[in-house]
Structure formats: structure tokens, C-alpha cells
C-alpha positions as CSV (number, residue, x, y, z in Angstrom):
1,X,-33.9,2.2,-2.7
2,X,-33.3,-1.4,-1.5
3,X,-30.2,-3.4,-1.0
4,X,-29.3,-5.6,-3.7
5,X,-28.9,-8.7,-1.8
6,X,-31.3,-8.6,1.4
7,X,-34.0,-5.8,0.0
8,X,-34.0,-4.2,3.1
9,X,-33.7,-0.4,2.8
10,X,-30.1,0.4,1.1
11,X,-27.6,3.0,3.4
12,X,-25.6,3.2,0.4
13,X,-25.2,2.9,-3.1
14,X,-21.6,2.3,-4.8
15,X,-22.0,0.8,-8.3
16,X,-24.7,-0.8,-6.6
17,X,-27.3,-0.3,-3.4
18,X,-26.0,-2.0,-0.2
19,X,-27.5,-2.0,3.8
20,X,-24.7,-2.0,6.0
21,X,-24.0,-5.7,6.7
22,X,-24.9,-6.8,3.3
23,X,-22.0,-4.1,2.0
24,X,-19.2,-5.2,4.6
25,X,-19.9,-9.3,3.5
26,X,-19.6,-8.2,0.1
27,X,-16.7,-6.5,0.7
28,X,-14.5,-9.0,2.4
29,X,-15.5,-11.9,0.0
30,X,-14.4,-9.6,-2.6
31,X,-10.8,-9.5,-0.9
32,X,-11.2,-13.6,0.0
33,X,-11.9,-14.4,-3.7
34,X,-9.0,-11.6,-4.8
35,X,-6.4,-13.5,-2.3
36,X,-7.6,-17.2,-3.4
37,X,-7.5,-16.4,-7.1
38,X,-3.7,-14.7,-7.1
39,X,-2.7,-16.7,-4.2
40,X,-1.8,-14.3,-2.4
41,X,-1.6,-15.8,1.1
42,X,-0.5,-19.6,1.9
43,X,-1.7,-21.5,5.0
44,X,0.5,-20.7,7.7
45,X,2.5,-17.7,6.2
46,X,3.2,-14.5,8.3
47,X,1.8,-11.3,6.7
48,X,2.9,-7.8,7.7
49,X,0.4,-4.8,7.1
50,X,1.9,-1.2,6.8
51,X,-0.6,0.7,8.2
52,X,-0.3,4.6,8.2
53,X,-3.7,5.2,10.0
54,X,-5.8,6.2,6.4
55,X,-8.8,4.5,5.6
56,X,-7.2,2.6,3.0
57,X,-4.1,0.9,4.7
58,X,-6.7,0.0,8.1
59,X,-9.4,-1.1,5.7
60,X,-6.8,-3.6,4.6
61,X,-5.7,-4.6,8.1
62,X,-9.0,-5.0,8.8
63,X,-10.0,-7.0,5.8
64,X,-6.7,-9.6,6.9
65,X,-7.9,-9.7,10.3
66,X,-11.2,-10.9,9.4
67,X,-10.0,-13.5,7.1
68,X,-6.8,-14.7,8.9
69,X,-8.6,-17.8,10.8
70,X,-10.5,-18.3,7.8
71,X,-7.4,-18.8,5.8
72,X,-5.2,-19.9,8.5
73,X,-2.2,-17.5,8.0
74,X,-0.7,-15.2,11.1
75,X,-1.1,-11.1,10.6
76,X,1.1,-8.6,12.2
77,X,1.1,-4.7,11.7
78,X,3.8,-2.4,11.0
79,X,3.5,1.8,11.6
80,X,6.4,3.8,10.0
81,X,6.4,7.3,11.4
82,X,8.3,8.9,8.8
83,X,9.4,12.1,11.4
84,X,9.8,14.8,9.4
85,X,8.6,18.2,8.3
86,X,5.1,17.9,9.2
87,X,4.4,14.4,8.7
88,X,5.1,12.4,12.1
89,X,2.1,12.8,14.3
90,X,1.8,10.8,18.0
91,X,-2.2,10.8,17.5
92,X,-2.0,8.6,14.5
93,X,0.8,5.9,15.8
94,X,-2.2,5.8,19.3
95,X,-5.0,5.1,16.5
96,X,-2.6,2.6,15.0
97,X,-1.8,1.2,18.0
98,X,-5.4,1.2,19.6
99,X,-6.9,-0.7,16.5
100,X,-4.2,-3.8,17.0
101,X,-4.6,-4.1,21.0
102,X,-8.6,-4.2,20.4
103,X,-7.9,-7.3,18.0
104,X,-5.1,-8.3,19.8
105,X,-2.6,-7.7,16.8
106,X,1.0,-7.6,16.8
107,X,2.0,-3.8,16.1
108,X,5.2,-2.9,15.7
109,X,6.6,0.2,15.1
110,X,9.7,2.4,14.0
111,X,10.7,5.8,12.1
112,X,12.6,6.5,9.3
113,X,15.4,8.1,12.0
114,X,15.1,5.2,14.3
115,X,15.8,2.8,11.4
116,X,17.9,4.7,9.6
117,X,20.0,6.2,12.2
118,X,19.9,9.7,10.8
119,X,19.6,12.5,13.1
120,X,18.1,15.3,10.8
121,X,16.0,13.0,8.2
122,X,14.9,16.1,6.6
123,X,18.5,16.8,5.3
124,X,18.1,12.9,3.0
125,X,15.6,15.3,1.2
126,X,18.1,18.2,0.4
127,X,20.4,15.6,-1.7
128,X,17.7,13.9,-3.4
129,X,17.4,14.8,-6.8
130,X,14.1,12.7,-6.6
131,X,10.6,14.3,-5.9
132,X,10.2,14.3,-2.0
133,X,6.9,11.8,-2.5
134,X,9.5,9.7,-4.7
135,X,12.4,10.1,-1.9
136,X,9.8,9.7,0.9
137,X,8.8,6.1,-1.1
138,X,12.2,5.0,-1.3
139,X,12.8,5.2,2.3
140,X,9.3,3.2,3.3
141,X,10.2,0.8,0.4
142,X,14.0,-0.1,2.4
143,X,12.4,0.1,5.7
144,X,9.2,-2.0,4.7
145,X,11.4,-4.7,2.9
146,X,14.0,-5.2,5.7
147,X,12.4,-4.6,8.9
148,X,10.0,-7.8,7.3
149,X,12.7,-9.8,6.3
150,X,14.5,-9.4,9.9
151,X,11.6,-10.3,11.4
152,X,10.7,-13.8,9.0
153,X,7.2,-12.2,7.4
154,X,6.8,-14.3,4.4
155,X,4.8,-11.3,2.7
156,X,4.4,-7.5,2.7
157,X,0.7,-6.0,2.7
158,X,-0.2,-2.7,1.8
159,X,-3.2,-0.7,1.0
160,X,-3.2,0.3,-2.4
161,X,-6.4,0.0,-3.9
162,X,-8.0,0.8,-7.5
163,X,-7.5,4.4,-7.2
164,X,-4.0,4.0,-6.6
165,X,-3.4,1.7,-9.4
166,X,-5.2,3.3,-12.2
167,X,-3.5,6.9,-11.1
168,X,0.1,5.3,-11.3
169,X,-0.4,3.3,-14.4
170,X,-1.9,6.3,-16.4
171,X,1.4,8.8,-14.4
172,X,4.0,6.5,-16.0
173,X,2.4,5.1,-19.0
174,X,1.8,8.8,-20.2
175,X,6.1,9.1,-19.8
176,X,6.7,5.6,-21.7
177,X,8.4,4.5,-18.9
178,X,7.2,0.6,-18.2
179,X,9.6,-1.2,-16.2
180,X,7.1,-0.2,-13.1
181,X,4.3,-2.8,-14.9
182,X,4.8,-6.1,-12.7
183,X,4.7,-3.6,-9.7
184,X,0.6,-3.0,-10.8
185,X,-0.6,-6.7,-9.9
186,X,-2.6,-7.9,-6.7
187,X,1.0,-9.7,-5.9
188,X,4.9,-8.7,-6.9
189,X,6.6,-12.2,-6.5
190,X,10.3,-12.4,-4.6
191,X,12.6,-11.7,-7.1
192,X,15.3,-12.4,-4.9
193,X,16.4,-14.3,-1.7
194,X,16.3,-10.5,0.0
195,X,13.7,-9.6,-1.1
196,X,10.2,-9.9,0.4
197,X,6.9,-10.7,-1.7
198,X,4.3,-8.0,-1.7
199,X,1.1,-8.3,-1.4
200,X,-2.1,-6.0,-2.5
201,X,-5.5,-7.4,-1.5
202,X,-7.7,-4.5,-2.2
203,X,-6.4,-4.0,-5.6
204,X,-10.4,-4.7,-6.7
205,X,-11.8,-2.0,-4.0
206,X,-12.3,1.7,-4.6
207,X,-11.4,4.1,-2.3
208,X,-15.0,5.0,-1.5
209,X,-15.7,1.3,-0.6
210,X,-12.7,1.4,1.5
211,X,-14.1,4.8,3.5
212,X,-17.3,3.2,3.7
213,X,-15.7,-0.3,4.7
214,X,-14.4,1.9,8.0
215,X,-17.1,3.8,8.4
216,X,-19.6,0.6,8.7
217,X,-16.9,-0.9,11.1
218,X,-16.6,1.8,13.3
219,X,-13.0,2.0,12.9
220,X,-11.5,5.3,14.2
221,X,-8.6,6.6,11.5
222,X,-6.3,9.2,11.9
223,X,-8.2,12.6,10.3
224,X,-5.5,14.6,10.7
225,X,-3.3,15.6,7.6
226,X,-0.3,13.8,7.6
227,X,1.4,15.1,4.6
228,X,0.8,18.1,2.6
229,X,2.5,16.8,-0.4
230,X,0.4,14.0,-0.3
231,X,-3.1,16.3,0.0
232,X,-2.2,18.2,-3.0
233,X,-4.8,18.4,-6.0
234,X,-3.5,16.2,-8.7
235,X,-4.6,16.8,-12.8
236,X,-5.7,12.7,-12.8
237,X,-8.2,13.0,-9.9
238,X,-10.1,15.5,-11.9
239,X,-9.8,13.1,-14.9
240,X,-11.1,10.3,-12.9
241,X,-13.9,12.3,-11.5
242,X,-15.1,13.2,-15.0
243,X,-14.6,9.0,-16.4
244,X,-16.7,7.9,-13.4
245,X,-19.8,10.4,-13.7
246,X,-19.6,8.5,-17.3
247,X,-18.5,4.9,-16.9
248,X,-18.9,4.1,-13.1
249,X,-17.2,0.8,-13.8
250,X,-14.2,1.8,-15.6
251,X,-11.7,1.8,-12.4
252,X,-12.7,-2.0,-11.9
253,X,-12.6,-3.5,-15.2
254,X,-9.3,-1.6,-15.7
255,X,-7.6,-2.9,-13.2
256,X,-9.2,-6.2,-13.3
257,X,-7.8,-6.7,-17.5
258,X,-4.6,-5.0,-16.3
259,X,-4.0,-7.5,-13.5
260,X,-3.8,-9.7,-16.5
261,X,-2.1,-7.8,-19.1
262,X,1.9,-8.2,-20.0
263,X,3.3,-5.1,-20.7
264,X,6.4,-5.0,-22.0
265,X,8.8,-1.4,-23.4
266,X,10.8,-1.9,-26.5
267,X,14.0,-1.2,-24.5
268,X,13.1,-2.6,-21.6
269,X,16.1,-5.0,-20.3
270,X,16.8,-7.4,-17.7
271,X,18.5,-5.4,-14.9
272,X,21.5,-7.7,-13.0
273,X,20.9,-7.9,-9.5
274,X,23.3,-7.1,-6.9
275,X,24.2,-6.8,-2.9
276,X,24.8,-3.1,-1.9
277,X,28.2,-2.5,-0.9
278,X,27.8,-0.8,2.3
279,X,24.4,-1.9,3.6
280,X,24.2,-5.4,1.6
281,X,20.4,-4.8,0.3
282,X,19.4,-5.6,-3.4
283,X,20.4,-3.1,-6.3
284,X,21.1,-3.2,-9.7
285,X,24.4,-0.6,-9.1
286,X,27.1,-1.4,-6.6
287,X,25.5,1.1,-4.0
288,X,21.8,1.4,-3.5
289,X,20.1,4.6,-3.5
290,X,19.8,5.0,-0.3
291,X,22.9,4.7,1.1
292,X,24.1,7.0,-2.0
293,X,21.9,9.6,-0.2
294,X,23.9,9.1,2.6
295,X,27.2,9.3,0.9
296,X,26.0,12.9,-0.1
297,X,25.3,13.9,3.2
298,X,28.4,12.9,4.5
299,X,30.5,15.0,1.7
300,X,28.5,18.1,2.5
């Protein structure tokens, strides 16, 4: 089997057969052409990467890093140790931190009780009425939004990737609920003075291409299970598995047309924007969630 572009002896085959060299090029021009198309990132802007030490969040640090003279924009990395349960882990903040000092990256880090200034984090979970993935997202969401703002990053990078996008259109789609839609395109616009921009330049790479992308670079990530919530078997991987022994392309196109797409709900309303009360963040209720959550904790 040859490589489709150098027909030297393929080391892998995704969608198509790729050496190693000819597979990381194609690769990164697929993010470049992504980033240029939506523009995503301006000359001179300040992007902050959440990296959790995954394949997928250092693939996109990675990615950024490659591109950033290229481009001509600054790049900055942010690890969140979320400290609690079984979930904070000092190996994965050194892998974090080894990969920016090796590319000389800013990295910054902080935890959801640093940040929060909650002793027992675990107790926010107890007065959730959310899911813990769903109270768990809430608190990187705050964190991530403020801790960029606070520190002038024009933009907010993460790592979600095809995968990720097709699983949590089909998750909310099959519930009718749509005002998540704008939330599933390579960039989420500021919608307020607050409120950061976010930015998603693998939104066109599988997660294979992404484990491969590390693995070609001889990036080290952090193996270890960080969350057993997040490990859990879910009904759509199987369906997924199944779609891409039939349609190997499906993910891509998918995503690609929905990038596109307006989807509106028949009741779906303009929501009025406000300032939380207590912390002063945005909302569309006079307190924010999170500092709800905290008003529970105080009246137990």
C-alpha cells in the first residue's frame, strides 16, 4: 500500500493511505485551510488552548503551534485540574507542562478549587440537579471564559473534533432541544462584551487522525484515566462504529454541511442577556448557575 501523495510505502491508512510526513502535512493544512476559511484567528490575536493532556486537546495545541508564525497570532495554554473525586492527577498537569516548556509556550494553570475558592469541590456536585459531566462542563465553561478574559486572550481554543460534534448533535437533536446549534460550528462568535469567542480548529479531524497526529509527533499524553464518567461506554459510539464500517466519510461530510446549516426550533426565543448579581458574569436569570450552586451550599 502506497501513500497517496509521495508513493512511498503508506504507515497508515485513514480514509486514505498516508507515510508519516505526508499524513502530519496533510493534517495541519487541513486545520490552516479550516482557520482561513471561518476566520478563525486574526493577525496578532492571543489564542488560549485548554489542554487536558488527551490526544485531542494536545493535537490541537500542537496544530496552533505549528501554524502560529505562519499566521502571525500569539498561543498560550491553559490546564484546568478539576480536583475532584478521581479526576485531578499531578502526572498529567507535568505532561501539560513539559509539552509548553519544549516549545517554549506560555502555560498556565489553575483548579476548579483554586478558582473557585471552594474547599470541598465535590460537595458543588451534591446540589447539582445536572448530570456531573453536565455540572463538571459548567464549571470549565466559567473558568475557561473568565480566566481568558482576565488575562486579554482574544479567543478560546479547544479540542473538539468530529467525533465530538456529530455525538452532541445526534444527543440533543434526538431530545428536540436546539438552542445548543450555534455552539456546533468551527467558531461561536462573542455574543457579548464578557464574553470570549471560541474557537474549534479540528472540527474537520477525526479522533483517529488526531491519535495518529500525536503519535507521528512523538508527543507524550497523559494515558492515565482521568475520569471514569468520561470512559463510560456510550449507545452513540456503537452507532458510529457501525455508520463508519458502512460510510467511512459520513463524520466528515456531516459536519462539514452542518458547519453550514441554520437550525432553528419552533420555540426557540431570543434569551435577554444579563450581569450575574453576585459574580457579575453573563446569564439570562439574575444569578448564574454557578453561583446558584453556591447559594445551595451555603443553606445546607
Amino acid at each position: 500500500m502506497r501513500c497517496v501523495i509521495c508513493k512511498k510505502e503508506a504507515e497508515i491508512k485513514i480514509l486514505a493511505p498516508f507515510c508519516s510526513q505526508c499524513f502530519v502535512l496533510h493534517y495541519e493544512r487541513r486545520v490552516e485551510r479550516l482557520i482561513k476559511k471561518w476566520k478563525l484567528i486574526k493577525k496578532n490575536e492571543r489564542i488560549l488552548v485548554c489542554v487536558s493532556g488527551g490526544k485531542d486537546s494536545l493535537s490541537c495545541a500542537e496544530v496552533l503551534y505549528q501554524l502560529k508564525d505562519k499566521l502571525q497570532f500569539e498561543l498560550a495554554v491553559l490546564h484546568l485540574d478539576v480536583n475532584f473525586f478521581q479526576c485531578s492527577n499531578e502526572r498529567t498537569k507535568k505532561v501539560v507542562e513539559k509539552f509548553c516548556v519544549e516549545r517554549n509556550i506560555p502555560f498556565h494553570f489553575t483548579s476548579f478549587k483554586e478558582y473557585l475558592q471552594i474547599e470541598k469541590i465535590e460537595r458543588i456536585f451534591e446540589v447539582s440537579q445536572r448530570p456531573r459531566c453536565g455540572t463538571c462542563g459548567l464549571l470549565k465553561r466559567y473558568i475557561f471564559n473568565k480566566f481568558a478574559r482576565e488575562n486579554n486572550f482574544d479567543k478560546i481554543a479547544t479540542g473538539h473534533c468530529a467525533d465530538d460534534i456529530i455525538k452532541f448533535f445526534f444527543k440533543n437533536f434526538e431530545s428536540g432541544y436546539f438552542d445548543w446549534t450555534d455552539k456546533l460550528k468551527p467558531l461561536t462568535p462573542s455574543f457579548h462584551p464578557k464574553v470570549v469567542a471560541r474557537i474549534r480548529p479540528l472540527y474537520l479531524c477525526l479522533e483517529v487522525e488526531n491519535y495518529a497526529y500525536i503519535k507521528f509527533k512523538n508527543i507524550e499524553i497523559a494515558t492515565c484515566v482521568l475520569c471514569s464518567y468520561f470512559t463510560r461506554k456510550d449507545k452513540w459510539d456503537e452507532i458510529f462504529r457501525f455508520i463508519d464500517e458502512k460510510r467511512p466519510q459520513f463524520k466528515l461530510n456531516f459536519v462539514r454541511n452542518l458547519a453550514e446549516a441554520e437550525i432553528k426550533g419552533k420555540n426557540q426565543k431570543e434569551k435577554e442577556l444579563k450581569e450575574c448579581e453576585i459574580c457579575g458574569e453573563v446569564t439570562d436569570k439574575k444569578i448564574c448557575a454557578l453561583c446558584n450552586l453556591k447559594l445551595k451550599l451555603k443553606k445546607r
